[in-house]
Each structure stands twice: as structure tokens, then as C-alpha cells.
N, CA, C and O of each residue as an XYZ file, in Angstrom:
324
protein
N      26.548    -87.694     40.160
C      25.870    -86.420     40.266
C      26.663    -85.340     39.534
O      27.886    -85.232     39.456
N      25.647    -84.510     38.980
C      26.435    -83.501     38.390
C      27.172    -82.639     39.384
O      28.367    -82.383     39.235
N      26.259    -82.064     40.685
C      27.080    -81.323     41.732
C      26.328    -82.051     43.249
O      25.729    -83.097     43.499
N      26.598    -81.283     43.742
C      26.297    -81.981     45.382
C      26.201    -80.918     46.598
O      27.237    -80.318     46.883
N      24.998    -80.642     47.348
C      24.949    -79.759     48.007
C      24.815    -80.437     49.507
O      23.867    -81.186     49.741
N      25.769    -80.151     50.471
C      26.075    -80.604     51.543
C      25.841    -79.597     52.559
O      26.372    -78.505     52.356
N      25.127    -79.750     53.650
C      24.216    -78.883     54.568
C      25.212    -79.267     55.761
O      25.866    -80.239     55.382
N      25.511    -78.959     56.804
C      25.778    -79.311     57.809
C      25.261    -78.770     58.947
O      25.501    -77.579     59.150
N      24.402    -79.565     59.980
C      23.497    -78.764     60.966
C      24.329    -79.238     62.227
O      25.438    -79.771     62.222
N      23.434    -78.878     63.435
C      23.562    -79.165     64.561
C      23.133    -80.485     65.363
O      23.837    -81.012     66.225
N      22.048    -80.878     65.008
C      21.647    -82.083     65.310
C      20.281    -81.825     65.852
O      19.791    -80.709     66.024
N      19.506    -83.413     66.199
C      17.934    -83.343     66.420
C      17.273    -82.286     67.551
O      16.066    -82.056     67.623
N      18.191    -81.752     68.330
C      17.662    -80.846     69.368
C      17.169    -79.489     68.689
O      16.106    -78.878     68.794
N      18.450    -79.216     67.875
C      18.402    -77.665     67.405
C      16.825    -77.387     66.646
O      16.592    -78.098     65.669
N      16.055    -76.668     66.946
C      14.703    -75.987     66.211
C      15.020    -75.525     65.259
O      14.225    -75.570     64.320
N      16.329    -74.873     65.081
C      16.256    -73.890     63.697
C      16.510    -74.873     62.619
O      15.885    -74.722     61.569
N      17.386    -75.913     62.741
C      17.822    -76.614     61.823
C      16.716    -77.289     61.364
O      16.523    -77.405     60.154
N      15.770    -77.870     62.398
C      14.960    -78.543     61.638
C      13.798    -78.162     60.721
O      13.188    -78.880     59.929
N      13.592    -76.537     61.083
C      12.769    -75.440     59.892
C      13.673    -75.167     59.253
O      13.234    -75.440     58.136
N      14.292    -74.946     59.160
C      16.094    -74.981     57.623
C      15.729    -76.239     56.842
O      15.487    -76.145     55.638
N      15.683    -77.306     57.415
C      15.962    -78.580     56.874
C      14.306    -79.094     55.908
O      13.971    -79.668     54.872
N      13.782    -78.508     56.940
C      12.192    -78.980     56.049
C      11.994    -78.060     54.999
O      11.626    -78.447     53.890
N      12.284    -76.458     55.346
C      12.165    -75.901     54.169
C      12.950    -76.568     52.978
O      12.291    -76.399     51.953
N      13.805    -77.079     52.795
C      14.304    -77.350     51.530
C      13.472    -79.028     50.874
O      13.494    -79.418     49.706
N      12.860    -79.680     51.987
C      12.098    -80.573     51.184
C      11.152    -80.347     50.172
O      10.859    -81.254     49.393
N      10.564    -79.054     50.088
C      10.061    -78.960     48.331
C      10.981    -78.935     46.811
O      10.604    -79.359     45.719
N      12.530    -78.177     47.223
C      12.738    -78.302     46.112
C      14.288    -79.321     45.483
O      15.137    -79.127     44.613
N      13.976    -80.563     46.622
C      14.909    -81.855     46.065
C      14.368    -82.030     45.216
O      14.979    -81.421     44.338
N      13.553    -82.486     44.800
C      13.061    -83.347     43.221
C      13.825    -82.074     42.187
O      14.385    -82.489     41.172
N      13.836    -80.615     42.444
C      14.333    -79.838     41.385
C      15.554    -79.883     41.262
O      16.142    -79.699     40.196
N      16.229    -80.201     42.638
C      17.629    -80.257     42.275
C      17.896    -81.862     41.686
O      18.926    -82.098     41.055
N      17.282    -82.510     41.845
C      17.775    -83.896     41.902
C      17.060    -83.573     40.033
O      17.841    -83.619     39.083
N      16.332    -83.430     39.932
C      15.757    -83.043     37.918
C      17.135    -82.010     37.386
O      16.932    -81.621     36.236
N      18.043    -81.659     37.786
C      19.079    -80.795     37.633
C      20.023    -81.443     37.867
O      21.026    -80.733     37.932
N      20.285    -82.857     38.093
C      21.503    -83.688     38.169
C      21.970    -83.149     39.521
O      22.944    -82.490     39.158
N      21.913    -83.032     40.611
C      21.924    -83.056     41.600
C      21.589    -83.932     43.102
O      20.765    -84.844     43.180
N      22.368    -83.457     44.157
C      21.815    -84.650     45.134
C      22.113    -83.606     46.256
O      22.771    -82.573     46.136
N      21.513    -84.071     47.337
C      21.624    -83.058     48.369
C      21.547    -83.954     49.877
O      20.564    -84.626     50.191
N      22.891    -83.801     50.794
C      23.119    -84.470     52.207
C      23.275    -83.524     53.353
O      23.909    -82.475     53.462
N      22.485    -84.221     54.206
C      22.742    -82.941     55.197
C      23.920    -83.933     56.546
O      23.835    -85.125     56.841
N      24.734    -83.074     56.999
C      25.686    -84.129     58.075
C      25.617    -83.315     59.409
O      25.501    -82.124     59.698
N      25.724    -84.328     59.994
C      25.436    -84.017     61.778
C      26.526    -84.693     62.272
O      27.129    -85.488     61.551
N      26.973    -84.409     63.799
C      27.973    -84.801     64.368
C      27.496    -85.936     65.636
O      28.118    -86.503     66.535
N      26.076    -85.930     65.190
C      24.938    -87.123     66.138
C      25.336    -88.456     65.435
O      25.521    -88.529     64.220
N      25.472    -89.693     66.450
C      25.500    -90.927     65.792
C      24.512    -91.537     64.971
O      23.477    -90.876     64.883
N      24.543    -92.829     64.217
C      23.805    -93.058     63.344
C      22.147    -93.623     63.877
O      21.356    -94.132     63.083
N      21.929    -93.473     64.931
C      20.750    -93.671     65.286
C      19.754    -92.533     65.353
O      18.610    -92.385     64.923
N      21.090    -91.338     66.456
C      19.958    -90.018     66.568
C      20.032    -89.860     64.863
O      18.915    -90.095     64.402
N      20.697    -89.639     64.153
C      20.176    -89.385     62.634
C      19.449    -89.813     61.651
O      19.120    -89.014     60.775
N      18.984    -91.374     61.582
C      17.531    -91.831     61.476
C      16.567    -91.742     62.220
O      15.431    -91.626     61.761
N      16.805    -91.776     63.465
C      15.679    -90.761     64.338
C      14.791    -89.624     63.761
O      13.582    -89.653     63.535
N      15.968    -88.292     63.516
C      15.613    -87.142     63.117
C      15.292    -87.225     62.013
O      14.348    -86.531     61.636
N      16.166    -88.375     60.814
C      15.432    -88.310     59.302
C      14.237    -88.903     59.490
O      13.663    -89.024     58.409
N      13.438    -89.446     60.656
C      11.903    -90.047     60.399
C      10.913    -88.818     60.901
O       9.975    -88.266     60.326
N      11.512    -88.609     62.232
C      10.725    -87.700     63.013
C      10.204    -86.147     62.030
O       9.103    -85.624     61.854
N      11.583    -85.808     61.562
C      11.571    -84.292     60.800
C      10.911    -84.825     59.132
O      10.769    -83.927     58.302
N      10.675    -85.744     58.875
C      10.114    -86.424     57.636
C      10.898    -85.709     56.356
O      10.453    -84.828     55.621
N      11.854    -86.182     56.322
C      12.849    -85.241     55.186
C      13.102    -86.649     54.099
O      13.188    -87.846     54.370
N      13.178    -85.876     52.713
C      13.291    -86.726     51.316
C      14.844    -86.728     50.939
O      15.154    -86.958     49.770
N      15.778    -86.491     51.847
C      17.073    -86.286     51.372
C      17.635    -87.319     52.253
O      17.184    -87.718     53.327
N      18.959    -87.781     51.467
C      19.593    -88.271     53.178
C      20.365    -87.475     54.244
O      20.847    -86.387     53.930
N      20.521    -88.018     55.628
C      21.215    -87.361     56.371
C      22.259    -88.072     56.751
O      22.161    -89.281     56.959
N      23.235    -87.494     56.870
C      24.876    -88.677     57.285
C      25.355    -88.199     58.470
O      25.444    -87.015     58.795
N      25.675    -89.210     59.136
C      26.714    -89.253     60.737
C      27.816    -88.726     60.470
O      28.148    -88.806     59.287
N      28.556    -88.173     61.210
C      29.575    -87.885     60.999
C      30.275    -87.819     62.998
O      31.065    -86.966     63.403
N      29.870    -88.591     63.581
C      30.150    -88.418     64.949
C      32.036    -87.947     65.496
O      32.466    -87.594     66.594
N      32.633    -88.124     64.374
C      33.923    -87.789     64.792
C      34.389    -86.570     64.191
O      35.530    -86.129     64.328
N      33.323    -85.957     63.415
C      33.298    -84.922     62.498
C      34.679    -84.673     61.583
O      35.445    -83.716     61.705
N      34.788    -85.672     60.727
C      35.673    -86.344     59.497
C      35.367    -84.402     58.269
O      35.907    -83.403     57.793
N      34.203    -85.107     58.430
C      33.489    -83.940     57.064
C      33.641    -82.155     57.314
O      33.780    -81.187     56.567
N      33.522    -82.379     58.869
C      33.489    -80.882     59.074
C      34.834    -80.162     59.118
O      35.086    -78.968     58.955
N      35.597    -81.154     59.370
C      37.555    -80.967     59.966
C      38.037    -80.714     58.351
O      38.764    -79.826     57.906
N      37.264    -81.983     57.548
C      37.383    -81.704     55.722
C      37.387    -80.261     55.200
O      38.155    -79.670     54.441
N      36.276    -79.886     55.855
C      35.815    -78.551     54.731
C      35.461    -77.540     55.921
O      34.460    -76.824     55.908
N      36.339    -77.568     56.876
C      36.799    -76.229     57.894
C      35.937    -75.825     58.108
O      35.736    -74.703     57.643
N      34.614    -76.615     59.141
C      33.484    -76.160     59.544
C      33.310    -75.715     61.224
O      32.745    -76.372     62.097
N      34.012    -74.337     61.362
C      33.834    -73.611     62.559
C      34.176    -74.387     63.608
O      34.861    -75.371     63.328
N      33.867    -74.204     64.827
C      34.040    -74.612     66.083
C      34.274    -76.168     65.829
O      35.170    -76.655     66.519
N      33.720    -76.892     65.095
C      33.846    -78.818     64.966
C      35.120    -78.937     64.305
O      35.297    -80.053     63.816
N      36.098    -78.080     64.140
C      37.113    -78.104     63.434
C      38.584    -77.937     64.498
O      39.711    -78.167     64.059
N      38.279    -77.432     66.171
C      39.223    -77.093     66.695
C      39.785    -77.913     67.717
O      40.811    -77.560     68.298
């Protein structure tokens, strides 16, 4: 990929995330036509997160991160302390 846009939500409960998350399903194909790729990561195991990638019907992938590796990575608030 040329760049990589990494989302990090709350998980399948949260409402806002999942109108955050659908809004951006129109314009993957533009980023992905722009050498791009786009992941969203949750701190839900790998089940609730194919769960939510079927239920919320999203064209991107979503990644586990249950020990929150990614968020401790890139100093993401409260999942960091």
C-alpha cells in the first residue's frame, strides 16, 4: 500500500462507531483507487469482530486487537494505561 488509514473504535456495542464506521463505506474503493487500504481495530476478540464486520456490513477489514498491542503502539488514550 501506498499509505494506510487505521481507525480505532470501541467495539460492537458503541452506536457512534458504528455510524462512523458505515459512513466511510462509500469512499474505500477511492481510497483503495489511490493506493490505499483502510483497518479499523477493536479491543473485542476475534469473533465479536466478525460479528460486527457482518452485522454493520462494512467493505474494509476489521482487526482484534484484544490485548490492545496496536493501541499501547500508537498511544491510544485510556487502552494505553
Amino acid at each position: 500500500y501506498r499509505f494506510t488509514i487505521v481507525i480505532f473504535y470501541r467495539g460492537q456495542w458503541c452506536g457512534g462507531c458504528q455510524i462512523y464506521l458505515q459512513q466511510i463505506v462509500p469512499i474505500v474503493q477511492e481510497i483503495r483507487n489511490a493506493g490505499g487500504e483502510i483497518f479499523a481495530v477493536c479491543a473485542q476478540d476475534k469473533k465479536e469482530v466478525l460479528d460486527t464486520h457482518a452485522e454493520w456490513d462494512l467493505n474494509y477489514e476489521l482487526v482484534p486487537d484484544p490485548k490492545n498491542l496496536l493501541a499501547k503502539k500508537y498511544k491510544m488514550g485510556v487502552m494505553n494505561q
